[in-house]
C-alpha positions as CSV (number, residue, x, y, z in Angstrom):
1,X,-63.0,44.2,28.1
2,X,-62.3,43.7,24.3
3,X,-60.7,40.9,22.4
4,X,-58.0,42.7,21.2
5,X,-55.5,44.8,22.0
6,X,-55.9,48.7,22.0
7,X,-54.5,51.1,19.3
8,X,-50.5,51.1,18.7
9,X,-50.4,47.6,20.6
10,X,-49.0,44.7,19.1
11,X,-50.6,41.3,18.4
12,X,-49.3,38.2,19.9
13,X,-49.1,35.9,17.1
14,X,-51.6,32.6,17.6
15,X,-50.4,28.6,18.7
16,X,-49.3,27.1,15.8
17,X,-52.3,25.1,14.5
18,X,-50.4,22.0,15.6
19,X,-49.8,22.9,19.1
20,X,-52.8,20.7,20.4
21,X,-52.4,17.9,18.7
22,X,-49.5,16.0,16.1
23,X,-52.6,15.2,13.3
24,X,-52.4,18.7,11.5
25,X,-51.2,18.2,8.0
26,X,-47.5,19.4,7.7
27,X,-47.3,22.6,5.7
28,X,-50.3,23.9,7.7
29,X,-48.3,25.8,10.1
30,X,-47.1,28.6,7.7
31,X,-51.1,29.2,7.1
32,X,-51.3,31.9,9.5
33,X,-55.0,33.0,11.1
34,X,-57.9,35.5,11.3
35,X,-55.3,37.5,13.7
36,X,-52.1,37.7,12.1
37,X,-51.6,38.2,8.3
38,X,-49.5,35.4,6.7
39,X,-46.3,37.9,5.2
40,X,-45.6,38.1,9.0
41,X,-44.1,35.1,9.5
42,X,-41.0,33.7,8.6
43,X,-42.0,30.7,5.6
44,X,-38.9,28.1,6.1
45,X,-38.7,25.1,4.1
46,X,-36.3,22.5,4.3
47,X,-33.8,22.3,1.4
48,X,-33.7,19.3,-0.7
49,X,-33.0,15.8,0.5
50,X,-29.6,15.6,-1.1
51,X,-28.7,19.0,0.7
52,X,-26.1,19.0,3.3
53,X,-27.9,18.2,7.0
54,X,-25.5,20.9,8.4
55,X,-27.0,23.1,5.9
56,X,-30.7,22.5,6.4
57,X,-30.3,22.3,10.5
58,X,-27.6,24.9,11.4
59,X,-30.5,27.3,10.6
60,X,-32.8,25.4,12.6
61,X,-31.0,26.0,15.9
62,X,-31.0,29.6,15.6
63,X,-34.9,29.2,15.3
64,X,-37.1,28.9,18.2
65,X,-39.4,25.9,18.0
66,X,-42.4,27.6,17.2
67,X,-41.1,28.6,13.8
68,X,-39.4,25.5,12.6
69,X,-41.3,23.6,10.1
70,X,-42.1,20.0,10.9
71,X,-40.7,17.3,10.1
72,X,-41.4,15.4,6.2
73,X,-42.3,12.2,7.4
74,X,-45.1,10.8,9.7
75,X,-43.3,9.4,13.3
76,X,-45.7,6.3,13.3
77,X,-44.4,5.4,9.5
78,X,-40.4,5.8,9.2
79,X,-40.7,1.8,10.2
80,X,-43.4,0.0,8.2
81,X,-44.9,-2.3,10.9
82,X,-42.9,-1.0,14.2
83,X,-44.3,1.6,16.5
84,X,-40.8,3.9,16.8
85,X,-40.4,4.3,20.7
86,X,-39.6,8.6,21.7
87,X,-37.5,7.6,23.9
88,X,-34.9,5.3,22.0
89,X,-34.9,8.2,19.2
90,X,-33.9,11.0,22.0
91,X,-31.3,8.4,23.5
92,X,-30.2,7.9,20.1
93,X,-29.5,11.4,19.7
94,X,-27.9,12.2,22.8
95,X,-25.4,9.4,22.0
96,X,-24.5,10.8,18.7
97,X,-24.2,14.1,20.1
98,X,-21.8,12.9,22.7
99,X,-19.4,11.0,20.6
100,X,-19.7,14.6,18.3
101,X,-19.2,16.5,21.5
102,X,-16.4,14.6,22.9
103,X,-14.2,14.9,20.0
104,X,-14.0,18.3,20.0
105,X,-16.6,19.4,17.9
106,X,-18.3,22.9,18.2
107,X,-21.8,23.1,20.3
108,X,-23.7,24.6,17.2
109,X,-22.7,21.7,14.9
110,X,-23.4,19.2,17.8
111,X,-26.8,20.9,18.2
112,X,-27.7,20.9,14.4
113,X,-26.8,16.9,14.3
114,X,-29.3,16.1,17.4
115,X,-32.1,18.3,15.4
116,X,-30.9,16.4,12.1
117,X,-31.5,13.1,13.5
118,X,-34.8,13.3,15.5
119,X,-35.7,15.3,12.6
120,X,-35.1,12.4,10.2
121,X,-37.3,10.4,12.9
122,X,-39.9,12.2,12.5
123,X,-40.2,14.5,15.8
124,X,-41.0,17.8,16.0
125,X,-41.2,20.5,18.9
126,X,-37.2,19.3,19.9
127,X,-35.1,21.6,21.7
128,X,-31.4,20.2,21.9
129,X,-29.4,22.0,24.6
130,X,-25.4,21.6,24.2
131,X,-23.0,22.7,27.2
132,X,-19.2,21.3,27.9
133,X,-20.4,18.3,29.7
134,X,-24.0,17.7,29.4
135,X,-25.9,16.9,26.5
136,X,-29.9,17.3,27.5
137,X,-33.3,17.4,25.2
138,X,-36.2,17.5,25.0
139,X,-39.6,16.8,22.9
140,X,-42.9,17.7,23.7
141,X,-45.5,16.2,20.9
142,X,-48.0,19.7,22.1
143,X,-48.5,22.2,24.3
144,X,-51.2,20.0,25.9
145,X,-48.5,17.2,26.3
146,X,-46.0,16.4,29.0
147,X,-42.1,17.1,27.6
148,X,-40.4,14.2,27.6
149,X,-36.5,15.3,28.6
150,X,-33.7,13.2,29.2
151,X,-29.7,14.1,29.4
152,X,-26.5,12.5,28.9
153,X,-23.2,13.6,30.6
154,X,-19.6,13.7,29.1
155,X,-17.3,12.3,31.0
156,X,-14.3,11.4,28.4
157,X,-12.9,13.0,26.1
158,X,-10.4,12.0,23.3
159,X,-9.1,13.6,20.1
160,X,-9.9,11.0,17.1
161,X,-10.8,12.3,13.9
162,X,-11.7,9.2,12.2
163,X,-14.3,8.3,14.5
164,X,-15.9,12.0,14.5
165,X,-16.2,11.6,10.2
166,X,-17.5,8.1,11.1
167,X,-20.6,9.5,13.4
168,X,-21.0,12.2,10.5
169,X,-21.4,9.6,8.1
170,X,-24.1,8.1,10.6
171,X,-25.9,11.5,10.9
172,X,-25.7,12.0,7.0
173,X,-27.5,8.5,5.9
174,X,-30.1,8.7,9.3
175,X,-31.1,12.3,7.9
176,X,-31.5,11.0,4.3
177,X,-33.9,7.9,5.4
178,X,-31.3,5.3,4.7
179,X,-30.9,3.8,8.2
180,X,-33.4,2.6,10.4
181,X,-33.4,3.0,14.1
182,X,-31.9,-0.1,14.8
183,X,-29.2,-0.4,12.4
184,X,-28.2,3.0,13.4
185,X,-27.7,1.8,17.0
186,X,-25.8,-1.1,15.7
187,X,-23.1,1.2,13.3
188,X,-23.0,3.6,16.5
189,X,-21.9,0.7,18.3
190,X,-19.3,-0.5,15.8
191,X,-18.2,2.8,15.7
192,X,-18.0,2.7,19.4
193,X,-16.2,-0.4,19.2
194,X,-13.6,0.7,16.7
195,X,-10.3,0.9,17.4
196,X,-7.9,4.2,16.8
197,X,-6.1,3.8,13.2
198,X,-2.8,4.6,15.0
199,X,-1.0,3.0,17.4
200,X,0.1,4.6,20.6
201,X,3.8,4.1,20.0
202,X,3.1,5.9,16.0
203,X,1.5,8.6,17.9
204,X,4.3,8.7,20.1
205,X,6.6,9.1,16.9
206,X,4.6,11.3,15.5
207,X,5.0,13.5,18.9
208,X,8.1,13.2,17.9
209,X,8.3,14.4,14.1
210,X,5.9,17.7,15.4
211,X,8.7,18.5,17.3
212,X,11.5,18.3,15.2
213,X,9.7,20.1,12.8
214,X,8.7,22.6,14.7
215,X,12.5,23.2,15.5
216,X,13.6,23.3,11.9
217,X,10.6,25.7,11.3
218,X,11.9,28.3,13.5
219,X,16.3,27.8,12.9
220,X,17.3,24.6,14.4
221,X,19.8,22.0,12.4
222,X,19.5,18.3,12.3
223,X,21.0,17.9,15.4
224,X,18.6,20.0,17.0
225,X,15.9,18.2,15.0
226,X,16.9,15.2,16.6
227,X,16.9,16.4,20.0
228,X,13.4,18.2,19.6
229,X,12.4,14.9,18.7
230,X,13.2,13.2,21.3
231,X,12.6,15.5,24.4
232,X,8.9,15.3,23.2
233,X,8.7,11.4,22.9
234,X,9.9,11.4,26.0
235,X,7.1,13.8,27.0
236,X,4.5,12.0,25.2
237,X,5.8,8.6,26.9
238,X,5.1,10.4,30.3
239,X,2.2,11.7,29.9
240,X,0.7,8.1,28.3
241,X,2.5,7.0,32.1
242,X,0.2,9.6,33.9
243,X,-2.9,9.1,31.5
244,X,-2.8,4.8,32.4
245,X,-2.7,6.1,36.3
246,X,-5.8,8.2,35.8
247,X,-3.6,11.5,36.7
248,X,-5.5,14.8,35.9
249,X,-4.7,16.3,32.5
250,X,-3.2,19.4,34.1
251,X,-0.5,17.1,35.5
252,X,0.2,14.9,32.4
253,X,1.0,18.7,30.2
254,X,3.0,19.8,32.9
255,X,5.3,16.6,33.1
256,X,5.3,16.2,29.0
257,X,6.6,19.5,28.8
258,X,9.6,19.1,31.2
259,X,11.6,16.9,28.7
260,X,11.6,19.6,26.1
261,X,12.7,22.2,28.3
262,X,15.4,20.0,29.9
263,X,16.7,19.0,26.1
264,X,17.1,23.2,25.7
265,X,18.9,23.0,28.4
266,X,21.3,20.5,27.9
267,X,22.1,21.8,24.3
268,X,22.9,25.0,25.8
269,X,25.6,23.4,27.9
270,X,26.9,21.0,25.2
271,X,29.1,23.6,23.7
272,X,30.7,20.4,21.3
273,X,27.3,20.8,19.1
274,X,27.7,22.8,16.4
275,X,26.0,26.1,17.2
276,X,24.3,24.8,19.9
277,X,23.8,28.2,22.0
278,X,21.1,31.1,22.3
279,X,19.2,30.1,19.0
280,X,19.1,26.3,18.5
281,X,18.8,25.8,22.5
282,X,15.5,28.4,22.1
283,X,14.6,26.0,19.0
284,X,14.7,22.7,20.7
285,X,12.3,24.3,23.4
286,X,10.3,25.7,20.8
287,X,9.6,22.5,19.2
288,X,8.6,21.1,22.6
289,X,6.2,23.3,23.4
290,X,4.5,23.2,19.6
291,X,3.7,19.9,20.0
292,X,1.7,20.6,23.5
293,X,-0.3,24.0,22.9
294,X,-3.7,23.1,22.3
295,X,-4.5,24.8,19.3
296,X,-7.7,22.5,19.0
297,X,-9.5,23.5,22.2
298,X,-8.8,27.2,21.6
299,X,-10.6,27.1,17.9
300,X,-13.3,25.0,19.6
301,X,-13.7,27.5,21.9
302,X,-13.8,30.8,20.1
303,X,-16.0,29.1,17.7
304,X,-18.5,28.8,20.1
305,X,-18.3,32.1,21.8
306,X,-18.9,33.5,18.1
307,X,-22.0,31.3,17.8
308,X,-23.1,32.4,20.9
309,X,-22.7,29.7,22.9
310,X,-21.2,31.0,25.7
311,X,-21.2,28.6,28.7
312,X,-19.5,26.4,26.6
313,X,-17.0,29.0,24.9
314,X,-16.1,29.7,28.9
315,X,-15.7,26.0,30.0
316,X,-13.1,25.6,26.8
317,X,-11.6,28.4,27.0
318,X,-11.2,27.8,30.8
319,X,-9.3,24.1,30.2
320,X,-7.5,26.0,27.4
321,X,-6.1,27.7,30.4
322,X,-5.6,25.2,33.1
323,X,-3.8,23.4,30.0
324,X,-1.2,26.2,29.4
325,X,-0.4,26.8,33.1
326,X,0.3,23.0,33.4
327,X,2.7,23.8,30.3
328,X,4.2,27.1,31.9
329,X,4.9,25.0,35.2
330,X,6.7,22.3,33.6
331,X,9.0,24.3,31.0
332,X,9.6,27.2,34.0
333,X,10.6,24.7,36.5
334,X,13.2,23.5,34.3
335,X,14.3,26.5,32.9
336,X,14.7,27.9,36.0
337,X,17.0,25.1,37.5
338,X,18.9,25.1,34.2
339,X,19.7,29.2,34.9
340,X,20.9,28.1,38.1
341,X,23.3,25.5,36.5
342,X,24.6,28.4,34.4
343,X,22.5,27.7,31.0
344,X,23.1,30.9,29.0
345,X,19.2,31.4,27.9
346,X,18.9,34.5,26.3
347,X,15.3,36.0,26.1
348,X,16.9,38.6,23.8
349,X,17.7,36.5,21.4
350,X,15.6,36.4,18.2
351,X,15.0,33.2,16.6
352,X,16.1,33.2,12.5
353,X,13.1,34.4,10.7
354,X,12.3,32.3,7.4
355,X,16.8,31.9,6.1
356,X,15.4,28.8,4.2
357,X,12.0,29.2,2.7
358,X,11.9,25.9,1.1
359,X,13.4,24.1,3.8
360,X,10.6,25.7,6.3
361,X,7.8,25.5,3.9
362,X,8.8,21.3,3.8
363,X,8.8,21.6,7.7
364,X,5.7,23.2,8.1
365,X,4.0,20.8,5.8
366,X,5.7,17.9,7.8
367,X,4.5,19.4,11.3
368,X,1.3,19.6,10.1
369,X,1.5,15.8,8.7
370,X,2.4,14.2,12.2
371,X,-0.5,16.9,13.7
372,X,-3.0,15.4,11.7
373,X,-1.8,11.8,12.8
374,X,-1.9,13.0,16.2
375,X,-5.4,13.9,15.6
376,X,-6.3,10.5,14.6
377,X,-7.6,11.5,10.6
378,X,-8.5,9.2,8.3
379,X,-5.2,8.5,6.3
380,X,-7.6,9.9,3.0
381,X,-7.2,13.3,5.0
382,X,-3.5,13.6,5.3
383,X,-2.9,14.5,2.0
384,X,-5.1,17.7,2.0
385,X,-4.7,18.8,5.5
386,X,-1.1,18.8,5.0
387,X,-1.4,20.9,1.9
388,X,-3.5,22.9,3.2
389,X,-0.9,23.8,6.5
390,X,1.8,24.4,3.8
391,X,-0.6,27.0,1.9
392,X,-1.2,28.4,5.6
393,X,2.6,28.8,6.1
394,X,3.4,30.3,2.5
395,X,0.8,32.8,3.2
396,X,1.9,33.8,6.6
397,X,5.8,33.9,5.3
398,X,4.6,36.0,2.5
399,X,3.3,38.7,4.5
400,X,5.0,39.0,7.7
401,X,8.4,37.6,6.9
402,X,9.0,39.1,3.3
403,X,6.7,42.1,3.1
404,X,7.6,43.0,6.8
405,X,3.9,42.9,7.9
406,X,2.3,42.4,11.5
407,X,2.6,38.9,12.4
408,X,-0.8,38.7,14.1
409,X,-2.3,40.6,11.1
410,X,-0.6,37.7,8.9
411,X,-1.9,35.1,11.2
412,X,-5.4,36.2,11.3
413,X,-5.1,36.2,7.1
414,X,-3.2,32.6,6.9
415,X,-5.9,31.1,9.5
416,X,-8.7,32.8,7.2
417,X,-7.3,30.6,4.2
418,X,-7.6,27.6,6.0
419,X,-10.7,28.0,7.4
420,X,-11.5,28.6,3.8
421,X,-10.2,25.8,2.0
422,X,-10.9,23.2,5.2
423,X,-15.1,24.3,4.8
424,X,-14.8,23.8,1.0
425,X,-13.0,20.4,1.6
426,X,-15.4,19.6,4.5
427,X,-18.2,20.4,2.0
428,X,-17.0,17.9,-0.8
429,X,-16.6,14.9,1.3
430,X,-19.3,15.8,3.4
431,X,-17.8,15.4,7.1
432,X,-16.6,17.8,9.9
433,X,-14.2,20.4,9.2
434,X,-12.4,20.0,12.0
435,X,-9.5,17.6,10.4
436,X,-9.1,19.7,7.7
437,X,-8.2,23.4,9.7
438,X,-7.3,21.7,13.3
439,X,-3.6,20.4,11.8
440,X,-3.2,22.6,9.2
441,X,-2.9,25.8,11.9
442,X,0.0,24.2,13.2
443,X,2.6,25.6,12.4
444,X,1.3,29.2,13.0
445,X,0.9,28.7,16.8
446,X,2.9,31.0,19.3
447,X,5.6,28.5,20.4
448,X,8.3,30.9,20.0
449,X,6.0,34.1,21.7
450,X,5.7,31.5,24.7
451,X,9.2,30.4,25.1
452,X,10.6,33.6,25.6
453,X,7.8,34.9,27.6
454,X,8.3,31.8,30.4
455,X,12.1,32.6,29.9
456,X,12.3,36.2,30.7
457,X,9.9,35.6,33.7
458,X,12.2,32.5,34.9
459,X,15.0,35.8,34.7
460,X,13.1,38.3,36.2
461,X,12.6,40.8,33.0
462,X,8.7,40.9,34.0
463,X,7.9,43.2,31.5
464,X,9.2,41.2,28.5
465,X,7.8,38.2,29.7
466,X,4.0,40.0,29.9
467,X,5.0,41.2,26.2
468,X,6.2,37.8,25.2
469,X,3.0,36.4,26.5
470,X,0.5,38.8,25.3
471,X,1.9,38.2,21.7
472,X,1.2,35.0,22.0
473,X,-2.3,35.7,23.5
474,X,-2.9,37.7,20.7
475,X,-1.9,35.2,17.9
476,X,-3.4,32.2,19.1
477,X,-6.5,34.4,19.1
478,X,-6.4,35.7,15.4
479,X,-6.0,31.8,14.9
480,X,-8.9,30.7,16.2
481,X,-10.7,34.4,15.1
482,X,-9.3,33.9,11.4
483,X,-10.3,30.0,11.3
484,X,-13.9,30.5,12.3
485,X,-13.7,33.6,9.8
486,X,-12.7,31.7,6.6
487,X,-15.5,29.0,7.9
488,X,-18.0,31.8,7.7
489,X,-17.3,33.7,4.7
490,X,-17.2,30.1,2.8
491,X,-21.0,29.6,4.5
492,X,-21.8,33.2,2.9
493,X,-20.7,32.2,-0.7
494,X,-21.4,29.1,-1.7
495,X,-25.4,29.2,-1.8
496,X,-27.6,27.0,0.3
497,X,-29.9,24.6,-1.5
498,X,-33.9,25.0,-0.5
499,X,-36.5,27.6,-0.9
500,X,-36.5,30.3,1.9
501,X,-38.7,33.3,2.1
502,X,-36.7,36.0,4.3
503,X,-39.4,37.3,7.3
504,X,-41.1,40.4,6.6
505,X,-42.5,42.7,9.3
506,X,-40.6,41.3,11.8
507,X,-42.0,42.4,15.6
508,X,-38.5,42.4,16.9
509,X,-35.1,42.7,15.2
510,X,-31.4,42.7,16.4
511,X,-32.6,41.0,20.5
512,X,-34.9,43.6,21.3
């Protein structure tokens, strides 16, 4: 029996010299042993201190534990005079993680703020684990040791922005030593506590203004911008209704978009509007349904099916479609009595395509204004998420409506730009990127593709309507594909702070 293994056999590489006990000397890791030479392992250091903590953790999680470094600071000193208790650090970071989690951000970025934070306490050996509803870690001082795990479960879920760039805030001075462990549980309280900046009713309004946008966007008038407007603050009122009553999400979409569709509807028949058939009834609809299609699950979820995060890339991606069904019930329902009334809805009709650049370019900037207040962002954020939804709307104009190109292809390219210029925002102020790229897609989502699709199956052309509906498939895909695209390639450019020594005789490459 020998000590090694035979000729042509690979060597296991040794326990980190830490494993049995937390004394070791940080740095001591990277040392290697009489077995393995030290080139073949991976030598990561954390960048600076006044790095980004996305920057110096989102490489973490893609590293199992045995190759992360430890932390910089001693667990028994962050507090001078207090014993920090493993237990209300993990419960610390599962709280964060939740508030990150339930406002729609993506599991990787949720998983590098958990590392980030018991990081900045001063545990090593954590292993965050991120799904749609259940937060869990764990930390296990050695290999000797008994893992301490614990979970948390997420049971609401709400879209506000300003509290998300609040916890990020929290998670940037907790990974820079600034906050102690109780002072952070006090701000996560008062962020807890905080009310929304916007009232129900200004949301309501702004439900409102997305629609009436929206319609101007793709041909309407100021009449139909009025009647947009109101068939989805109608909607909106509804679903807040439903919401109070505890009624499922499925049914509050499919009730707020019955309003819209019934405002097509009655346009169609109001023959004393001016212009008010085919086109502006199609508009008013269209409008409706821009202000329910949610564009912000569907990045979420793409995002983390890219990442690899796949169980929660399914579970979004699965209330992505339970949310769009509840939509397709409530506008086909309507539409379908309105046919029977003798609405003359044409599915052949072709919305105008970009008559009034400047008027659409104000519109799109507008929709994407009253998205962004929908999404509850700091009132500092308007501003550039609305410019950057105006850039996102010149660019797709430019290519698919005045150089004739494919309009997913143009999509994919205007998404890209604002996945681009949201990252390079999000970098400067240091917060989440969602605010920045969640509104500003607005105006590119496939209101129009789904209309006609739901309208040609309410008529029985089935094979338009799968057309219809694949189109817009395929578009709110390159949105959500182009967004996390323009995040990337912004990643890739700008250079991360902190020495890194790429790993040299790696033993396995590429999964295998």
């Amino acid at each position: 029996m020998t000590d090694g293994p035979g000729p042509g056999e690979e060597r296991e590489p040794d326990l980190e010299p830490w494993a049995y006990g937390p004394s070791v000397p940080h740095g001591s890791y990277a040392q290697g042993s009489a077995f393995t030479p030290p080139e073949g392992f991976p030598v990561v250091a954390l960048p600076p201190d006044d790095a980004r903590w996305q920057d110096r953790m989102r490489s973490f999680v893609r590293l199992s534990v045995t190759e992360r470094p430890g932390p910089d600071v001693a667990f028994d000193r962050q507090e001078p005079g207090h014993t920090l208790s493993v237990p209300r650090v993990l419960d610390l970071t599962l709280r964060i993680g939740e508030l990150l989690l339930a406002g729609g951000e993506g599991a990787e970025d949720v998983e590098a703020a958990m590392l980030g934070v018991a990081y900045a306490y001063g545990l090593a050996r954590v292993e965050p684990n991120v799904t749609f509803t259940l937060l869990g870690i764990s930390h296990q001082p050695s290999l000797t040791d008994t893992p301490l795990t614990m979970s948390r479960t997420v049971r609401r879920r709400g879209t506000d922005y300003t509290r998300l760039a609040a916890v990020y805030h929290l998670v940037d001075d907790v990974s820079a030593g600034e906050v102690t462990l109780e002072d952070a549980y006090r701000r996560l309280a008062d962020i807890r506590r905080n009310r929304h900046p916007y009232s129900s009713w200004l949301l309501t309004g702004a439900a409102g203004l997305l629609a009436g946008a929206a319609s101007l966007l793709v041909g309407g008038n100021l009449i139909i911008f009025l009647a947009a407007g109101l068939g989805a603050m109608l909607g909106d009122r509804l679903a807040w209704v439903l919401a109070g009553r505890g009624i499922p999400e499925f049914y509050q979409f499919a009730v707020a978009a019955m309003p819209a569709a019934a405002m097509g509807v009655v346009v169609d028949r109001a023959h004393w509007i001016p212009g008010a058939a085919g086109v502006q009834s199609s508009a008013v609809i269209t409008g409706g349904l821009f202000a329910l299609l949610p564009g912000r699950a569907l990045v979420a979820a793409v995002q983390d099916g890219l990442t690899g995060f796949y169980i929660t890339a399914s579970a979004r991606l699965l209330e992505v479609v339970y949310l769009v069904v509840g939509i397709v019930i409530g506008v086909t329902l309507i539409l379908y009595a309105g046919v029977k009334f003798g609405a003359d809805l044409n599915p052949d009709q072709a919305i105008r395509a970009y008559d009034h650049p400047w008027v659409q370019l104000v519109a799109a900037m507008v929709l994407t204004l009253a998205f962004a207040v929908l999404l509850q962002c700091e009132r500092a954020v308007l501003l550039l998420a609305t410019l950057n939804g105006g850039v996102a709307w010149t660019v797709y104009g430019v290519l698919h409506q005045q150089a004739g190109g494919n309009q997913v292809a143009a999509t994919a390219a205007a998404s890209g730009l604002v996945g681009l210029f949201g990252q390079l925002m999000a970098r400067y102020r240091y917060v989440s990127v969602l605010p920045y790229v969640t509104a500003a897609i607005g105006p590119l989502l496939p209101g129009s593709a789904t209309y006609f699709g739901l309208l040609a199956f309410t008529q029985n052309h089935t094979d338009q309507g799968f057309t219809q509906l694949t189109r817009a498939a395929a578009i709110a895909l390159a949105l959500a594909i182009g967004v996390n695209l323009g995040n990337e390639i912004a990643r890739l450019a700008l250079p991360t702070p902190g020495p890194t020594r790429p790993r040299r005789a790696a033993k396995r490459t590429r999964g295998f």
